[in-house]
C-alpha positions as CSV (number, residue, x, y, z in Angstrom):
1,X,86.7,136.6,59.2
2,X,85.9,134.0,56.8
3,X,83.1,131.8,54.8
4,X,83.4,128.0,55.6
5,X,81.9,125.3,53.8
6,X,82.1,122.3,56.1
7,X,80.3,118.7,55.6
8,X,80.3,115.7,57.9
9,X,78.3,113.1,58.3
10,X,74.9,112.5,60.2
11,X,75.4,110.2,63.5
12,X,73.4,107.4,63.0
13,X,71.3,107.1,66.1
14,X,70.7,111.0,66.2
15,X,69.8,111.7,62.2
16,X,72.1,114.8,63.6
17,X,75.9,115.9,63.4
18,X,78.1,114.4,65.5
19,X,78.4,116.5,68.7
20,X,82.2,116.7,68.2
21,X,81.1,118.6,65.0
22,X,78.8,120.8,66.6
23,X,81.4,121.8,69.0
24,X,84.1,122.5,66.2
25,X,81.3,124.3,64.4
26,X,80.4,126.6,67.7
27,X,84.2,127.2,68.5
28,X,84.9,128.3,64.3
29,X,82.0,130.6,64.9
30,X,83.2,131.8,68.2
31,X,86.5,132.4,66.5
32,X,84.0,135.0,63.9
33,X,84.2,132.6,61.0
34,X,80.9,132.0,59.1
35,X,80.3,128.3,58.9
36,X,77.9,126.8,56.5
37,X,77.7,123.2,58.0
38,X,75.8,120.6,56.1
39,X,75.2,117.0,56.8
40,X,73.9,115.6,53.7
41,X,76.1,115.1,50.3
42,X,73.2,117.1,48.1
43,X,73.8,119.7,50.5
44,X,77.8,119.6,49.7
45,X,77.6,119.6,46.5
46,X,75.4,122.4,46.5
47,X,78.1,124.6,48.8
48,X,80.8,123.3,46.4
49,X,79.0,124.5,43.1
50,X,77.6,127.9,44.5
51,X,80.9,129.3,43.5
52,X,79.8,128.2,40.1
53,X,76.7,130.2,40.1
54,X,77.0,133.0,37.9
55,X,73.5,134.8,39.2
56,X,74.8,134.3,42.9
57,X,77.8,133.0,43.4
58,X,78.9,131.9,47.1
59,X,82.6,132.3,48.0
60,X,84.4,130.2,50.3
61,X,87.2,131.1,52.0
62,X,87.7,127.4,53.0
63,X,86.2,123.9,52.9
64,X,86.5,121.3,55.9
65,X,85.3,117.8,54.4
66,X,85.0,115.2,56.7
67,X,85.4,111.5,54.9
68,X,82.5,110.5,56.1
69,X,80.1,112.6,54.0
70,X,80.4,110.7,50.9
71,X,80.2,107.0,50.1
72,X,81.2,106.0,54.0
73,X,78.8,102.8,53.8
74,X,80.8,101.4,50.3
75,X,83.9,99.1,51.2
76,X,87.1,100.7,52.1
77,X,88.6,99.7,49.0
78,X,85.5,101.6,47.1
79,X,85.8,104.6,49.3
80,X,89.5,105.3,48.0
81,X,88.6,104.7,44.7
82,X,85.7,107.2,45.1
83,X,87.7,110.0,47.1
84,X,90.4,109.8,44.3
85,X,88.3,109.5,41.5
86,X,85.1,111.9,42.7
87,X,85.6,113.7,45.7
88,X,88.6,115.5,45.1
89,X,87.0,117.0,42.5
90,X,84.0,117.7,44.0
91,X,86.3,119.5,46.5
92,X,88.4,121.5,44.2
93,X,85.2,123.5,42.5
94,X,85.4,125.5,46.2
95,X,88.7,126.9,44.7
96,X,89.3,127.7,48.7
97,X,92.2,125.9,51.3
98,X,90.6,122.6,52.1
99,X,91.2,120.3,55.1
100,X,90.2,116.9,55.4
101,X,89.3,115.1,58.5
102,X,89.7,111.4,58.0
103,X,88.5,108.4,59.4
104,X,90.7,105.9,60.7
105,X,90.2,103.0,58.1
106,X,91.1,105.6,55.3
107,X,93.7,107.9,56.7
108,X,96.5,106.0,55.6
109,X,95.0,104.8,52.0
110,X,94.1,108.9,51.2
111,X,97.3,110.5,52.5
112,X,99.4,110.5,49.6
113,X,96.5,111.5,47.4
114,X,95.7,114.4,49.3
115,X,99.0,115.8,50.1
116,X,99.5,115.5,46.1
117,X,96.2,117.9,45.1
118,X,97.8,120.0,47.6
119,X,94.7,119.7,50.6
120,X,95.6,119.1,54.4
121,X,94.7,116.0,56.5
122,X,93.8,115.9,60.1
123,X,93.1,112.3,61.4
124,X,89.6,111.2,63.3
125,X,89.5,111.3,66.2
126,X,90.8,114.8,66.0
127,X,91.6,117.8,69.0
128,X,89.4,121.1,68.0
129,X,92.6,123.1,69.0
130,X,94.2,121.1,66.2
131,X,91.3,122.1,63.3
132,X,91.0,125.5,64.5
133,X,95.1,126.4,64.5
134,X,95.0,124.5,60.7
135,X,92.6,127.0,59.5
136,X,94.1,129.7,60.8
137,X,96.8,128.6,59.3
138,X,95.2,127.7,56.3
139,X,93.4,131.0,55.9
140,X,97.1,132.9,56.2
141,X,98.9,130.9,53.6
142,X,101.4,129.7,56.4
143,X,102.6,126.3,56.8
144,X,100.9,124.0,59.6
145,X,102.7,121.9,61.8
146,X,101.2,119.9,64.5
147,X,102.4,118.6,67.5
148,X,99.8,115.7,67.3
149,X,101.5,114.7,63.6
150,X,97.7,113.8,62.5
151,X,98.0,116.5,60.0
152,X,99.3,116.4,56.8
């Protein structure tokens, strides 16, 4: 099956994943996917620039980036600027499918850009059924379409 790379953010009052992470975590590994979940930016960017490593490189097979990883306490208005003018980036050195689970406040702001680099978007708060069938059909090249519309 395949190598995911997938970073979201710490819950606050835990200094842990969110526990709707660990459970899309347990069901992608259920499913015999390898998931590499960090919870720390450092720790992303590491996972994104392994594949840059030429003594040991780490392929992914797909990245799931949760908008909440990187620059979440900046304004809103800061946090678009950042995901266009950083993250995307950051994302594209996986050279691997990547899906985006967005928050609320910035669904709406980062559609366009991300439908235009070519990722997906799945909208927070978001069905596990939803993530798991997007990388399916991620991984197989196919075209996702969901019933929920939160996907883009």
């Amino acid at each position: 099956m395949a190598n995911i790379l997938f970073g979201g953010p710490q819950e606050k009052e835990r200094g842990k994943p969110s526990p709707i992470h660990d459970d899309l975590v347990a069901r992608l590994k259920q499913e015999g996917h390898e998931v590499n979940y960090v919870v720390r930016g450092d720790e992303m960017m590491r996972g994104l620039t392994a594949t840059k490593n030429p003594m040991n490189p780490v392929e992914y097979d797909l990245v799931l980036y949760d908008t909440g990883l990187f620059y979440y306490k900046a304004e809103l208005r800061k946090r678009i600027e950042s995901f266009k003018d950083y993250v995307i980036d950051y994302l594209n050195l996986a050279q691997a499918p990547v899906i985006v689970l967005a928050d609320e406040e910035i669904a709406e702001k980062i559609r366009r850009l991300i439908q235009n680099v070519g990722f997906k978007q799945i909208n927070k708060p978001y069905k596990i059924d939803d993530v798991v069938r997007a990388v399916d059909h991620s991984l197989s090249g196919e075209p996702f379409f969901s019933s929920s519309a939160s996907l883009v």
